[in-house]
C-alpha positions as CSV (number, residue, x, y, z in Angstrom):
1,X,0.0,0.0,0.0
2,X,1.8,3.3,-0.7
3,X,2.1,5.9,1.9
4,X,0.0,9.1,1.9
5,X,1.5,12.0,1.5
6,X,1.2,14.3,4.0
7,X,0.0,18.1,3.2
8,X,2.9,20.3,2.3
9,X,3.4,22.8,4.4
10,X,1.6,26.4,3.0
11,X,4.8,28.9,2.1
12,X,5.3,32.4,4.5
13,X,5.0,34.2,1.7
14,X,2.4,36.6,-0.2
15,X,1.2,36.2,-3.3
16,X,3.7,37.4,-6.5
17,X,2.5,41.0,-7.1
18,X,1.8,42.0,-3.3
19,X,3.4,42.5,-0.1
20,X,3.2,43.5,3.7
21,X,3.0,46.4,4.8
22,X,4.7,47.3,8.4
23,X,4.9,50.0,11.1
24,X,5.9,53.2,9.9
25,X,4.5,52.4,6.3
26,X,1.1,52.4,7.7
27,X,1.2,55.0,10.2
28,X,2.9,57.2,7.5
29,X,0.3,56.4,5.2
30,X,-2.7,57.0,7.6
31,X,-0.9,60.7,8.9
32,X,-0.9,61.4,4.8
33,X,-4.0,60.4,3.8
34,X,-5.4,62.5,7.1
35,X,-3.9,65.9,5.6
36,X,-5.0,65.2,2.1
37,X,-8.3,64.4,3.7
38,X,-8.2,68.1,5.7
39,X,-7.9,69.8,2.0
40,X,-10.8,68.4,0.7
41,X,-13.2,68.8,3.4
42,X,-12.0,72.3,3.6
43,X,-13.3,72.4,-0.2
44,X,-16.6,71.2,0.8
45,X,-16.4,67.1,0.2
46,X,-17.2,64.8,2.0
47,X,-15.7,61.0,2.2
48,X,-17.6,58.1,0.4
49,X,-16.3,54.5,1.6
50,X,-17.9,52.2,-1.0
51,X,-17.4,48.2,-1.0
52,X,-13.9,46.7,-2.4
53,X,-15.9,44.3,-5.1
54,X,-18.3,45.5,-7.5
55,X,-20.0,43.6,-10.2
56,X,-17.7,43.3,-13.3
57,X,-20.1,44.6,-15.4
58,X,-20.5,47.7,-13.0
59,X,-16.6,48.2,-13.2
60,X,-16.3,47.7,-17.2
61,X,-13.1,48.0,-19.1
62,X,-11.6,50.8,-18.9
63,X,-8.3,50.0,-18.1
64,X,-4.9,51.1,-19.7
65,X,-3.8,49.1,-22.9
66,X,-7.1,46.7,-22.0
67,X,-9.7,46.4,-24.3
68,X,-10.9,42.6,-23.4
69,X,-13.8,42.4,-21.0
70,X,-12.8,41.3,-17.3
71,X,-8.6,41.7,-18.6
72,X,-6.5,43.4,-15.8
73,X,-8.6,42.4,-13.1
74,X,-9.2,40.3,-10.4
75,X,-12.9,38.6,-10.9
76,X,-15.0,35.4,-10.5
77,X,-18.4,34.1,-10.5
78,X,-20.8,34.8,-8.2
79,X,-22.1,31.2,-7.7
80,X,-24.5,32.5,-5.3
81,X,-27.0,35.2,-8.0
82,X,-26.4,31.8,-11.2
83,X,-29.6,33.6,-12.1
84,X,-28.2,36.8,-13.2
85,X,-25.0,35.3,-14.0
86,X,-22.9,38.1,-13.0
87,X,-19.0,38.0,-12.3
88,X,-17.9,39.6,-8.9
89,X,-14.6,41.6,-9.3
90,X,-12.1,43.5,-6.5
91,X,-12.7,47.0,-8.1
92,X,-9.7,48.0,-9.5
93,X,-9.8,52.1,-9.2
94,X,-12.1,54.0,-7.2
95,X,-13.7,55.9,-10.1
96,X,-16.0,53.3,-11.3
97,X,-17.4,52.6,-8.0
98,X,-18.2,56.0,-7.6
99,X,-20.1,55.9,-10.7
100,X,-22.4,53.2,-9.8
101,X,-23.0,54.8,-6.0
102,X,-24.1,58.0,-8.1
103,X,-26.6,56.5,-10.7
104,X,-27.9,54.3,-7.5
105,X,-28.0,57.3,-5.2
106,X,-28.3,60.0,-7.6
107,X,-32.1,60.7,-6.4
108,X,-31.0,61.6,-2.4
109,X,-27.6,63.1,-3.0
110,X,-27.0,66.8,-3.8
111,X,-26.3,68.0,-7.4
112,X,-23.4,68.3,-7.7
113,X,-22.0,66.0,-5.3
114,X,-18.8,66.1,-4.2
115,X,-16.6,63.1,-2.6
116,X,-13.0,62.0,-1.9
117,X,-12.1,58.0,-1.7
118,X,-9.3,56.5,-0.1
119,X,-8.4,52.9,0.0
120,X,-6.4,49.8,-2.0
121,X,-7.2,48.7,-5.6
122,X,-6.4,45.7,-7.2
123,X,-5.0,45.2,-11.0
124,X,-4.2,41.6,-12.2
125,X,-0.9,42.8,-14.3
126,X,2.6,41.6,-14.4
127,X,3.9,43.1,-11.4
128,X,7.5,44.5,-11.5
129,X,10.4,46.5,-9.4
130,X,8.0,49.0,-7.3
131,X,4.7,47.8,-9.2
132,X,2.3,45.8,-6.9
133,X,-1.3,43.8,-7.7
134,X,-2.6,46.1,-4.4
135,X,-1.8,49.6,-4.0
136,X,-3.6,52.9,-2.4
137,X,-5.4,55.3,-4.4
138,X,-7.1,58.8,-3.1
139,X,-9.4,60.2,-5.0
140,X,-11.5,63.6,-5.1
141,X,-14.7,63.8,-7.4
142,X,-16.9,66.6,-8.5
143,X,-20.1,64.5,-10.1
144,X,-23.1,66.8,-12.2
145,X,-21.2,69.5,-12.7
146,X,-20.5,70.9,-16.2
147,X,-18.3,73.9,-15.5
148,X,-14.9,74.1,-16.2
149,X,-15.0,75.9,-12.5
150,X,-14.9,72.3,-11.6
151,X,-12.0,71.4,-13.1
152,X,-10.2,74.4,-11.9
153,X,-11.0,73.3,-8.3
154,X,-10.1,70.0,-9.1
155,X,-6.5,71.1,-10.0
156,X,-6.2,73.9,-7.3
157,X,-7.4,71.7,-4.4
158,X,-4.8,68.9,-5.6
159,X,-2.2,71.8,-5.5
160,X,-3.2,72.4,-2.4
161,X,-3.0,68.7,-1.1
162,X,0.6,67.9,-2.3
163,X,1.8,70.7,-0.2
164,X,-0.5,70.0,2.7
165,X,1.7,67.0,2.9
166,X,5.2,68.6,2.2
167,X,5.7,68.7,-1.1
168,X,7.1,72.3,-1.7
169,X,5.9,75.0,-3.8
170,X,8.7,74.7,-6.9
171,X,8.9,71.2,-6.4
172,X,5.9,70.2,-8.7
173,X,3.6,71.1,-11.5
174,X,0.2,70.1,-12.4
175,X,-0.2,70.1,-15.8
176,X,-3.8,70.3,-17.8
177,X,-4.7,68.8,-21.8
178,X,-7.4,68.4,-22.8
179,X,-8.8,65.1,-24.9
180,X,-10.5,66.9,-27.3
181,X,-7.9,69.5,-28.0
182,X,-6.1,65.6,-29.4
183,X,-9.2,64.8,-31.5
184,X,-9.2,68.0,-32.7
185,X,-6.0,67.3,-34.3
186,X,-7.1,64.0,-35.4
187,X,-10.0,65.0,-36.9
188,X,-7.7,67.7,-39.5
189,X,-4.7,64.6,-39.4
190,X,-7.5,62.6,-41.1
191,X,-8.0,59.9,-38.4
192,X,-11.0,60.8,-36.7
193,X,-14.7,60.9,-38.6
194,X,-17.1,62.3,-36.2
195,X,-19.8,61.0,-38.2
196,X,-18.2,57.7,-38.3
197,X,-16.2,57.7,-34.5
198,X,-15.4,53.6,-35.0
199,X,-13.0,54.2,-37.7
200,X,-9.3,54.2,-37.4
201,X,-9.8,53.5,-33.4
202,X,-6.8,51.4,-33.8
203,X,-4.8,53.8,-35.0
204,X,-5.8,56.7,-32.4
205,X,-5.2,54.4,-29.8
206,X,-2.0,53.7,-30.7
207,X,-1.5,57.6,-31.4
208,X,-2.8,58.3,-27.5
209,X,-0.7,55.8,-26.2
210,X,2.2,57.1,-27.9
211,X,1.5,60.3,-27.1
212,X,1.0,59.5,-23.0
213,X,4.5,57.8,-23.3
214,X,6.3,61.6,-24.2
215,X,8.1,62.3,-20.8
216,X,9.4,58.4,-20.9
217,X,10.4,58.1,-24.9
218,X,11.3,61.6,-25.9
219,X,10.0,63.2,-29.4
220,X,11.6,60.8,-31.1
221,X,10.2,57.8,-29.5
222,X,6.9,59.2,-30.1
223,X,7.4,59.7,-33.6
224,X,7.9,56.2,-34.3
225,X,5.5,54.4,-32.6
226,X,3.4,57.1,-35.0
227,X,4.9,55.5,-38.5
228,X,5.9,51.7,-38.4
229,X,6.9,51.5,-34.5
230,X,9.7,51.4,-31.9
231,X,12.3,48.5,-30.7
232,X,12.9,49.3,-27.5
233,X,16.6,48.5,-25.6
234,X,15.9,45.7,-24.6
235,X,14.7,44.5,-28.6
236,X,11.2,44.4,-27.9
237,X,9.2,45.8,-30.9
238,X,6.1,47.7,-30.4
239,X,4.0,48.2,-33.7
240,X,3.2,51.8,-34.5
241,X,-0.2,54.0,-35.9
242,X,1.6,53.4,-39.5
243,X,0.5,57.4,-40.5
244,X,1.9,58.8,-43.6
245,X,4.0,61.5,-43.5
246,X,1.7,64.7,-43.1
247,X,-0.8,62.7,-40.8
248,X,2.4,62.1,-38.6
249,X,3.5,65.6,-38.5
250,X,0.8,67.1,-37.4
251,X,0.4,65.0,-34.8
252,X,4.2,66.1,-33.4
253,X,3.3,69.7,-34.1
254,X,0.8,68.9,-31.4
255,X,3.6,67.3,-29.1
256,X,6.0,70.1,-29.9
257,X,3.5,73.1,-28.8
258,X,5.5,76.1,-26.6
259,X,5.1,75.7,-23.2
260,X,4.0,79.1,-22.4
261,X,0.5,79.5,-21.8
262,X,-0.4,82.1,-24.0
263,X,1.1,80.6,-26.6
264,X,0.3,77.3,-26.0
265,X,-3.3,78.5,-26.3
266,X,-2.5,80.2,-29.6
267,X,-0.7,77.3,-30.7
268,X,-3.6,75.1,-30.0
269,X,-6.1,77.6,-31.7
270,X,-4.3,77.1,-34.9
271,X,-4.0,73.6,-34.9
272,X,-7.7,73.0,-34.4
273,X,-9.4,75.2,-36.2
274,X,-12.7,74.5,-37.8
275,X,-13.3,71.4,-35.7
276,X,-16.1,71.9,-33.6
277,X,-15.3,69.9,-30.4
278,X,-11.4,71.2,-30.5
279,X,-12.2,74.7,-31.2
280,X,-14.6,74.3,-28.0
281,X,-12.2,72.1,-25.7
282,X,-9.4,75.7,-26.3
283,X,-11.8,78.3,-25.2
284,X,-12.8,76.0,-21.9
285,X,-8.9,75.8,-21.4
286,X,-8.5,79.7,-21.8
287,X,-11.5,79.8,-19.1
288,X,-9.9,77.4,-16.8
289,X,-6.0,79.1,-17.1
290,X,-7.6,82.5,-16.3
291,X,-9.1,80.9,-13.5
292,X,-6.2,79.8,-12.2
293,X,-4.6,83.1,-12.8
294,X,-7.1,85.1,-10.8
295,X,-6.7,82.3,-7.8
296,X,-2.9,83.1,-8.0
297,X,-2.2,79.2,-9.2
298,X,-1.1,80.1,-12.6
299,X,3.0,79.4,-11.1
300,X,2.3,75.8,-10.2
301,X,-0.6,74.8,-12.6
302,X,-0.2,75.0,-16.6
303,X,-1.4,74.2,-19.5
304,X,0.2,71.1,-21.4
305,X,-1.4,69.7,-24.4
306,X,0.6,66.4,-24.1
307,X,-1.3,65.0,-20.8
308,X,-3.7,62.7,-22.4
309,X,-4.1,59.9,-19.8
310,X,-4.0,56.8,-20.7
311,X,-7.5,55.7,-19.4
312,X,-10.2,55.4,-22.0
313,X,-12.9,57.1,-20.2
314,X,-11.8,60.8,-20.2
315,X,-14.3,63.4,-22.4
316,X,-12.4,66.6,-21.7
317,X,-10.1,68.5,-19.4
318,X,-7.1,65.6,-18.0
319,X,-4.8,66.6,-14.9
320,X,-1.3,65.0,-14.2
321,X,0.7,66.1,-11.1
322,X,4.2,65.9,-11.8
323,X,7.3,66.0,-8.9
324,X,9.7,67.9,-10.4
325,X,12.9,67.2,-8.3
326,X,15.8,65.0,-9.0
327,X,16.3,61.6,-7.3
328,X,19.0,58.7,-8.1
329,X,17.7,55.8,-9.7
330,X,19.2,52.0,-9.4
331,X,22.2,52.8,-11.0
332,X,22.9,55.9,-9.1
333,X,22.1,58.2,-12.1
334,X,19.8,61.2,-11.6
335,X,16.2,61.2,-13.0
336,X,13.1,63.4,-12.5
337,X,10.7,61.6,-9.7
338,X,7.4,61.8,-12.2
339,X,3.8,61.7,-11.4
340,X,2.1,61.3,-8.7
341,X,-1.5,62.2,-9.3
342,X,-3.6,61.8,-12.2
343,X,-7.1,62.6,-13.5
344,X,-10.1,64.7,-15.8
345,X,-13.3,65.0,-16.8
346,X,-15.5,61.9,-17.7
347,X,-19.1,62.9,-18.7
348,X,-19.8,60.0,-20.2
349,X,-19.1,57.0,-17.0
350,X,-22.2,57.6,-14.9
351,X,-24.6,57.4,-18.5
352,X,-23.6,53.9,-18.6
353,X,-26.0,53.2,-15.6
354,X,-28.4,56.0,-16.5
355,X,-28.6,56.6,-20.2
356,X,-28.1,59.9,-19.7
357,X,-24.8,62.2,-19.7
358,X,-24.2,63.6,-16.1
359,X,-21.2,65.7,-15.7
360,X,-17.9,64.6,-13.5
361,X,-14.4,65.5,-13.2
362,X,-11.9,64.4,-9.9
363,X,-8.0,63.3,-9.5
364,X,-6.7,60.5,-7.8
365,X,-3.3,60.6,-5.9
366,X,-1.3,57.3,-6.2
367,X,-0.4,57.3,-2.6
368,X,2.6,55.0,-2.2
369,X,4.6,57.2,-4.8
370,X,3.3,60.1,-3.2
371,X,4.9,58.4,0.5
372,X,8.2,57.2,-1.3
373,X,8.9,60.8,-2.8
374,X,8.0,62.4,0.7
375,X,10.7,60.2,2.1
376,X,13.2,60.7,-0.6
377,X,12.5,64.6,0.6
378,X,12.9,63.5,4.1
379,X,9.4,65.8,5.0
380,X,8.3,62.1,6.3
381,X,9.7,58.8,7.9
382,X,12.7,60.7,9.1
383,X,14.0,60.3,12.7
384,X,10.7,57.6,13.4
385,X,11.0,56.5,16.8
386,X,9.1,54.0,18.1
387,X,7.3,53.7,22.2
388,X,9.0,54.3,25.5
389,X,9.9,50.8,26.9
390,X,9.6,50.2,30.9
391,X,11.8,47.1,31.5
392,X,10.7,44.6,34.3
393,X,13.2,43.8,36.6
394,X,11.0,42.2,39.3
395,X,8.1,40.0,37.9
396,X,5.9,40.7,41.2
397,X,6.1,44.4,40.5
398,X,4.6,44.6,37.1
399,X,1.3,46.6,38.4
400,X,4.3,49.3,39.3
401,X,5.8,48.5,36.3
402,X,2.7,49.1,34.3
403,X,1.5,52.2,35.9
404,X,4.6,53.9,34.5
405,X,3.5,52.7,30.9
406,X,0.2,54.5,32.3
407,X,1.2,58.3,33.1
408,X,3.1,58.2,30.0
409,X,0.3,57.3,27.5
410,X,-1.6,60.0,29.6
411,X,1.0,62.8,28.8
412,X,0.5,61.4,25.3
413,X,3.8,59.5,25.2
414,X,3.8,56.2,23.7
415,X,5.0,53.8,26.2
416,X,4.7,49.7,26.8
417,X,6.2,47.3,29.1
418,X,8.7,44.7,27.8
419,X,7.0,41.5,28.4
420,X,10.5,39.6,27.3
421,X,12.2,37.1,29.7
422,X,12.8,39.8,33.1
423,X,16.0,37.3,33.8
424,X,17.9,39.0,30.6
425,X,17.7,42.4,31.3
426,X,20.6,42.6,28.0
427,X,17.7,41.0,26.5
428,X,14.9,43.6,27.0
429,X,17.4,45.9,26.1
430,X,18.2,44.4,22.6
431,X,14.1,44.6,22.2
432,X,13.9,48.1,23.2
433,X,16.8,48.5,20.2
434,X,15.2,46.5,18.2
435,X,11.8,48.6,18.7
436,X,14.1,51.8,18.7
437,X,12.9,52.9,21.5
438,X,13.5,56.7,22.4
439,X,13.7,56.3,26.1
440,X,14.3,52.9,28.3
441,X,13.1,52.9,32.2
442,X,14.7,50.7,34.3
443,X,13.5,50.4,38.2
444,X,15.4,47.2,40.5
445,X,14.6,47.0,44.0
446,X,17.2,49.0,45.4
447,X,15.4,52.2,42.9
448,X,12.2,50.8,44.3
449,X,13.4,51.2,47.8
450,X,14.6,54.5,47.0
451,X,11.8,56.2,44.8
452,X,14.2,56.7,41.6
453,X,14.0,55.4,38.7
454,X,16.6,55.1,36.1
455,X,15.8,56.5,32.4
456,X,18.3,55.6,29.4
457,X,18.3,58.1,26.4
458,X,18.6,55.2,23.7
459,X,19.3,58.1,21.1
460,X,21.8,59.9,23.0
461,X,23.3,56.9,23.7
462,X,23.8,55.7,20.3
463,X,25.5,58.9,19.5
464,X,27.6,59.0,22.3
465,X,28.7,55.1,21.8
466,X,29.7,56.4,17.9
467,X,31.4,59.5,18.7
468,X,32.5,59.9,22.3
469,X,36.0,58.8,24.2
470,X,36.0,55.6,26.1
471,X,35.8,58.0,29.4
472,X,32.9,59.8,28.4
473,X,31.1,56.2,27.1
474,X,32.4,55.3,30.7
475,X,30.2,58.1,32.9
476,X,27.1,57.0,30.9
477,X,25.9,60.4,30.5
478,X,22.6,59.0,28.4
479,X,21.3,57.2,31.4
480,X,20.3,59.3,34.5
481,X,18.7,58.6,37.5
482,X,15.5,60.5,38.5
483,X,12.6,61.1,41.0
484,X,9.9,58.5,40.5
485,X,7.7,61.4,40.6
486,X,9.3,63.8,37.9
487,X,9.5,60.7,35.4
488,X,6.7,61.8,32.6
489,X,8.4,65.3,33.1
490,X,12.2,64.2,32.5
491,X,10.7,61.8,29.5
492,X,9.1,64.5,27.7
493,X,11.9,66.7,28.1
494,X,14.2,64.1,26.9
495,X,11.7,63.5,23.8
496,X,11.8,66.9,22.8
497,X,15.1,67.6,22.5
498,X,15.7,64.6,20.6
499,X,13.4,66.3,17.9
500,X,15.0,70.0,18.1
């Protein structure tokens, strides 16, 4: 008889494509996410917390490069509705789902409504170096409201969120296009019929992508993915629009407009004129940049016909916050940081519910490029310390023990008792390291007896053990001894000098 074989044991790992999140990352992430969330209530929106799986239907495609039903996303049958025969999917940005709550709502909620989002998403594509399955989005939405006033908020209240968070003034831009400046073009390059929409779709997507990809390829990259295509370094080939030579130029006219506004406005009048929808999409930009003006934004917000988005369901206006300092990549070469925000107007996502157009326009901040580029500023992260540690010397005196831990976290000091082995005092020490621990208080019988206690500066003392002589290491300056009674007064000094 052969021998069963027993159950492998499941591997401690995550899936490929995800990954645990720890400590700092979180509490980092819930401190940013509260200061963004400060900005837009200050702007009159209020938070929507909708469920993490929708219907796929309810979601649709509208994904980046996707055009297959249910591609790029997580999804399954709902065995329990066979009736309906719907598929259940993790939603995969918060924009769709806000869609759906506003065509299902839309009767009890004010017009228009305005709502900000935060939570993870979920894409089923390759993942990479820095690109997870699960990631943070936070997202701000203006729905039934057709003014370009709309948009402007949109792009000033983002403004005012990156630096809410410490992003400096100088060290970003958000940059506005417009997709029907781009069809504008198209329409006068040939490739777009409004009459007939569904032809040459192929080719404009290709044109869009190309397009989107500017800031990564450069003007030449562009220009062949618009002829025959691009092989990239690595010998990958990636077809191109195959336009003729005037269709193609005019297309890179549009990629090569002046960066100034007024002139970029000019430049853009010329380019589409006589087509309805572009001539249209350039005055609601000249509305929106002399809003901005007026509001004082005009130095951190701009016009850029190249921001297109990659994301099929934009009608108009199309935002893209962009960090404009210099960090090191891999190879210790220097490179612009990038975006960090995107978004625009989509008039036509909530009509898929309703059958009829209802206005929208909102941003969503991708937040864990937004954390890594505050911590490659050092505005967060920096200097993290984490609780007071009360060591236990004397196992019967842990109520004494833990009434310490007690007046600290009433002074609003974070504080716990090491519940390690109280025989290896070295090792409550190396968890106090380990937990880097501010501040260590140590209290033996004979302090007991006394009323002292004895607090270590952990920070000090790491300073002292890398720079000071063997005499000063010797006199243990970091660790004092101190009234029982004056302990939460000697801590919190201690704490904030450490932060001066």
């Amino acid at each position: 008889m052969a021998k069963q074989r027993k159950n492998p044991r499941p591997r401690a790992e995550p899936p490929k494509g995800f990954r645990d999140y720890f400590g700092n990352d979180v509490t980092d992430r819930a401190d940013m996410l509260a200061a963004i969330a400060r900005v837009y209530r200050l702007y009159g929106f209020d938070a929507l917390e909708s469920p993490s799986v929708e219907t796929a239907r309810a979601l649709g495609s509208f994904l980046p490069d996707v055009d297959r039903p249910n591609a790029g996303i997580f999804a399954w049958r709902d065995e329990e509705d066979t009736g309906r025969e719907d598929w259940l999917a993790l939603r995969y940005d918060l924009t769709a789902p806000l869609a759906r709550v506003y065509a299902q709502h839309r009767n009890t909620l004010p017009t228009p409504y305005r709502r900000y989002a935060m939570g993870p998403v979920w894409r089923n594509e390759k993942p990479g170096p820095g690109r997870y399955r699960q990631f943070y989005q936070c997202d701000a939405d203006t729905v039934g409201a057709a003014s370009i006033a709309a948009d402007a908020e949109i792009c000033m209240m983002l403004a005012d969120a990156l630096e809410a968070v410490g992003i400096a003034r100088g060290d970003y831009v958000v940059r506005v296009g417009d997709r029907r400046v781009l069809n504008g073009v198209l329409e006068k390059a040939g490739l777009l019929d409004p009459e007939n929409p569904a032809q040459f779709e192929h080719e404009r997507g290709v044109v869009l992508r190309a397009i989107d990809k500017l800031d990564r390829l450069g003007v030449e990259g562009v220009r062949a993915l618009l002829g025959e295509g691009r092989r990239d370094e690595s010998g990958d080939f990636t077809p191109g629009a195959m336009l003729d030579m005037p269709q193609a130029e005019r297309i890179m006219e549009f990629v090569r407009a002046p960066t100034r506004t007024g002139q970029t406005l000019d430049h853009l009048h010329s380019l589409v004129a006589g087509t309805e929808a572009g001539e249209h999409a350039v005055r609601e930009l000249e509305q929106l940049a002399a809003l901005l003006t007026a509001r004082g934004y005009d130095d951190r917000i701009r016009i850029d016909p190249g921001i297109v988005r990659g994301l099929g369901y934009y009608t108009g206006p199309v935002f893209e916050a962009e960090l404009t300092f210099e960090t090191l990549d891999e190879a210790g070469r220097p490179r612009r940081f990038g975006a960090v925000a995107g978004g625009g107007r989509y008039d036509d996502l909530v009509k898929r519910f309703t059958g009829q157009t209802v206005p929208a326009t909102g941003v969503s901040i991708g937040v864990d490029r937004l954390l890594a580029a505050l911590r490659e500023k050092g505005r967060i992260g920096a200097g993290a310390t984490g609780p007071v540690v009360v060591t236990v010397m004397d196992r019967d005196r842990m109520a004494a023990y833990q009434a310490m831990a007690a007046e600290l976290r009433a002074a609003g000091i974070r504080a716990e008792v090491c519940l390690s082995n109280p025989k290896s005092f070295g090792g409550q020490l190396k968890y106090a390291d380990r937990r880097n621990a501010p501040v260590v208080i140590i209290e033996g019988e004979d302090e007991a007896a006394r009323g002292v206690v004895q607090v270590k500066d952990m920070i000090e003392g790491a300073r002292i053990a890398r720079d000071a002589s063997l005499e000063q290491w010797k006199s243990r300056p970091a660790q004092q001894e101190v009234a029982r009674a004056d302990l939460v007064a000697h801590v919190t000094g201690i704490l904030a000098g450490n932060r001066q």
